[in-house]
N, C-alpha and C positions, 0 to 999 in steps of 0.2 A: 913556266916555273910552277911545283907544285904548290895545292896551297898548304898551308900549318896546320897543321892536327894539334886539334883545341882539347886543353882538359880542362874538366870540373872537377873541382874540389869539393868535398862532402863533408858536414863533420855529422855524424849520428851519435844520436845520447838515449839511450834509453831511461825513458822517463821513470820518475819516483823511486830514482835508487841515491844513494846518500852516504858515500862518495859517489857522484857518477860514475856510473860505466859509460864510455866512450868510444868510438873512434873515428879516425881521420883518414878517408880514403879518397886517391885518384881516381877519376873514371875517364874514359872518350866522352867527349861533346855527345856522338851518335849512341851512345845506349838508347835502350828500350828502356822500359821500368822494367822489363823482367830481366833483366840483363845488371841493371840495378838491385834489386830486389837478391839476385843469384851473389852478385859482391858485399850485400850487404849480411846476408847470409856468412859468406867465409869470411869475412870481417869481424863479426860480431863470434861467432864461433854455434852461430843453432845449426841445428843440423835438418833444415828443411824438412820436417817429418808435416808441418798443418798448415792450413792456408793462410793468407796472406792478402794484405789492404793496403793501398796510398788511399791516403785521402791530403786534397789542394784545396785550402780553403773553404767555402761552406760551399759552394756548388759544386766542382768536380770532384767526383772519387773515378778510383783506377783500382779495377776487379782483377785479379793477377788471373787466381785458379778457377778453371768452368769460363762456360762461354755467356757473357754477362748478357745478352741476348734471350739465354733459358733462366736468367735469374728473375726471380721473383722481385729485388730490390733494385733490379737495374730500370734507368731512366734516361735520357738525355746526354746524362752528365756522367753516364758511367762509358770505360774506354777498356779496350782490349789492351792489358799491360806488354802482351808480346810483341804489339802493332805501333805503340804511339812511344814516340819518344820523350825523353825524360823532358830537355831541350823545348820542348811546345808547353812546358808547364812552368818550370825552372831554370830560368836563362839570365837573372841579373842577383848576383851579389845579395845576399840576404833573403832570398825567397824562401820559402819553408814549406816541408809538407810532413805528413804523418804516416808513420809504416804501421800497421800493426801486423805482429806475428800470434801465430797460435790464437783466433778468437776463446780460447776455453781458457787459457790462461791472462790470456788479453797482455802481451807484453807490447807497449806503445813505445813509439823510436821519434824524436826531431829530427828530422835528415833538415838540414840549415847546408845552402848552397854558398858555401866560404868564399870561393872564389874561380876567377878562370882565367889559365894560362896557357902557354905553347907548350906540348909535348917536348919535353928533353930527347934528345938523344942518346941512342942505347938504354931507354930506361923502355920498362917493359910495365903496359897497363893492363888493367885493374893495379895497383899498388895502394899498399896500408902503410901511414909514413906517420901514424900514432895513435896512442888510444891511453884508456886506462881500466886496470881490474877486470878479473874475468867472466866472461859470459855467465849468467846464471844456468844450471841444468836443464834442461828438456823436463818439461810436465811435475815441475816439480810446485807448480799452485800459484803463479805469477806473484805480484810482488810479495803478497799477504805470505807463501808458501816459502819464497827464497828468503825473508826476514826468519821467516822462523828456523829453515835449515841454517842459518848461518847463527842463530841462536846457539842450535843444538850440538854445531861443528865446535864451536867453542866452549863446549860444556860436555865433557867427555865421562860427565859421572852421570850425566842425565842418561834417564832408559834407552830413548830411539839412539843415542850416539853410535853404538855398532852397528845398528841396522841401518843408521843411514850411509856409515861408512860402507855399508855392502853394496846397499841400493847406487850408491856413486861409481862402485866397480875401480878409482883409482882414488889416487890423493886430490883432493881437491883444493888450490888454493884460490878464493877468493880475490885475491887480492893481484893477482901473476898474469901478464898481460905484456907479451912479446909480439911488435910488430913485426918486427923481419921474419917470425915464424908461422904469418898469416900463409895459407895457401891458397889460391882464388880456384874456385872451382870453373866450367866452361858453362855457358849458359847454356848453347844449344845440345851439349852433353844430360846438361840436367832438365833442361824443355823435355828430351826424350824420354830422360826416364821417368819427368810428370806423365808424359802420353801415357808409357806401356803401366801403369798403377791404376791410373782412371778408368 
């Protein structure tokens, strides 16, 4: 008899935003962090353009991008994210770690492990099953930078207000946040295209 394919449940919050932005996603028991990091990614809605950090606690961190080997800040306690799985850090009901994306911008994420069930059938994972409000833009100045576009989006007599509406390229709503329209990207699709960029 096979065994049950185990999911974890995720909820990620990106930190110092007010309403939160949120979401709640599925993953396989067997992720990697960069496999993690790849859902959390299409989850959230960034578009993997900078690198990327877990950190567990005060002793392990988990170095996604570069071989933490040649890092200058790697030690002990740092892990190859393509190598180790999520599972050896995150395995009981409330554990908690930290993502950060974009160090320039420094957007910080709680990834809180909600819980762990049996894979339904006919349901297809990686799965987003809720969130709320939309991703902030790409290099738009982390928190200090999206306070202030969201200043400027509601004040359409202010100067920057067309140029930022340009710089956004569509309508941006703040607020608009469709889970069944999440699309999960492939990890080992985007492992490759980390390779051929590096």
């Amino acid at each position: 008899m096979p065994t049950p394919q185990i999911i974890h449940q995720f909820k990620i919050t990106l930190l110092d935003t007010h309403p939160a932005i949120w979401r709640r996603i599925q993953v396989p028991e067997t992720y990697k962090f960069w496999d993690l990091h790849v859902a959390i990614q299409s989850a959230m809605g960034w578009q993997d353009e900078h690198l990327h950090m877990f950190r567990i606690g005060r002793r392990s961190a988990i170095i996604i991008n570069g071989n933490p080997i040649e890092d200058p800040f790697a030690d002990e306690n740092t892990h190859n994210g393509w190598e180790t799985e999520v599972a050896s850090f995150l395995n009981m009901p409330g554990d908690v770690a930290t993502y950060e994306y974009d160090m320039g911008d420094g957007w910080l994420h709680e990834i809180l492990l909600e819980g762990i069930f049996l894979k339904e059938k006919g349901v297809k994972y990686p799965r987003c099953i809720g969130g709320g409000r939309a991703c902030p833009p790409e290099d738009c100045g982390g928190i200090p930078g999206y306070e202030h576009l969201l200043e400027v989006l509601a004040s359409p007599k202010q100067p920057e207000h067309a140029q930022l509406i340009d710089w956004l390229g569509k309508k941006y709503d703040p607020e608009k946040f469709d889970a069944e329209a999440v699309k999960f990207a492939h990890p080992k699709t985007r492992w490759k295209r980390w390779q051929e960029d590096c």
